[in-house]
C-alpha positions in Angstrom: -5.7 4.2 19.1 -3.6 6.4 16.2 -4.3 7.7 12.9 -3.1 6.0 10.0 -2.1 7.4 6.1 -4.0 5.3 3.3 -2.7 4.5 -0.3 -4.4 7.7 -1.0 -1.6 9.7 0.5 -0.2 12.0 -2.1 3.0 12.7 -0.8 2.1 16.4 -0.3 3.3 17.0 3.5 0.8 18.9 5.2 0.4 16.6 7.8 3.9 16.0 8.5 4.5 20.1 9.2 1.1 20.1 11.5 1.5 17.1 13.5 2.8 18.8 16.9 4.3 15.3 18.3 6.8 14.6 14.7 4.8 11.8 14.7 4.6 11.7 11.1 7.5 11.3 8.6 8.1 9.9 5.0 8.8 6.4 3.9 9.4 4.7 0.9 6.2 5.7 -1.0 4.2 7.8 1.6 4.2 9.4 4.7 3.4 6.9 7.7 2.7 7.9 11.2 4.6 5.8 14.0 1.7 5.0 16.5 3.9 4.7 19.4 3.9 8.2 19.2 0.9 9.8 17.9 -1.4 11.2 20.2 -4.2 11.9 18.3 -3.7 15.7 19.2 -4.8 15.1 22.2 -4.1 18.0 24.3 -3.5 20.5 21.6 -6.5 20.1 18.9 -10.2 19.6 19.0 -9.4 17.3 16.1 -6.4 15.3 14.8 -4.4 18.3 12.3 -3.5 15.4 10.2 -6.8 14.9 9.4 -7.9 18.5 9.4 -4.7 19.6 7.0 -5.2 16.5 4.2 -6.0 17.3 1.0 -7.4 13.7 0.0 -8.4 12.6 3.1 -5.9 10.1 3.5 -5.8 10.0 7.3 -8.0 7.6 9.4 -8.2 6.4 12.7 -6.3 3.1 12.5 -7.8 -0.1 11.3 -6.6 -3.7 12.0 -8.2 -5.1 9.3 -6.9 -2.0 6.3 -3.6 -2.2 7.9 -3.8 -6.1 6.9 -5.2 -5.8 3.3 -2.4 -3.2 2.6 0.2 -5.5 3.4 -1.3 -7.9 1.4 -1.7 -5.7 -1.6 2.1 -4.8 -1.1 3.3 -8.6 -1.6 1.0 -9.0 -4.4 2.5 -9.6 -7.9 6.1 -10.5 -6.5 7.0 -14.1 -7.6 5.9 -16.6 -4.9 8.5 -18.3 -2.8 8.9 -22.1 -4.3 10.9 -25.0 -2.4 13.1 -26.8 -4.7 14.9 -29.6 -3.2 17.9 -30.3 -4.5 18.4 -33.6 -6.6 20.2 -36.7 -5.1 22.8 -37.5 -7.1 22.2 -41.2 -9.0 24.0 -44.3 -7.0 24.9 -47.3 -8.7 25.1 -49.8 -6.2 27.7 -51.8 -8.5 25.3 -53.1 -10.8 25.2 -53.5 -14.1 23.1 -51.8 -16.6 
């Protein structure tokens, strides 16, 4: 399993310079760490550097169930998707009214 960044991430970069597979870069509002590649430091640290090098604390072993609320949390507030079918035009049928 890889580490994850929380919300808390404060866009500060230390983990991104320590992380000896580049398995960390920026996105649109935080770092994000692909976890195709992280290795947990396996192999190079006692412990993860991300974790060791964050200010806030923002990096956690990955969790299902945060990853799920997040994206959640990211649609909330954006206007919901409504079907609107179109109106049939009126037929007359020839009769009279």
């Amino acid at each position: 399993m890889s580490y994850m960044i929380t919300a808390e991430c404060i866009n500060c970069s230390a983990c991104e310079m320590d992380c000896p597979v580049r398995a960390i870069s920026p996105a649109a509002s935080q770092y994000v760490i692909d976890p195709q590649v992280c290795v947990e430091c396996e192999g190079y640290f006692d412990e993860p550097r991300c974790k060791h090098v964050c200010p806030v604390n923002a990096c956690i072993p990955a969790r299902e169930t945060y990853l799920l609320k997040a994206k959640a949390l990211t649609h909330r507030g954006s206007p919901p998707l409504i079907y609107k079918p179109t109106a049939l035009p009126e037929v007359n049928h020839g009769r009279r009214t």
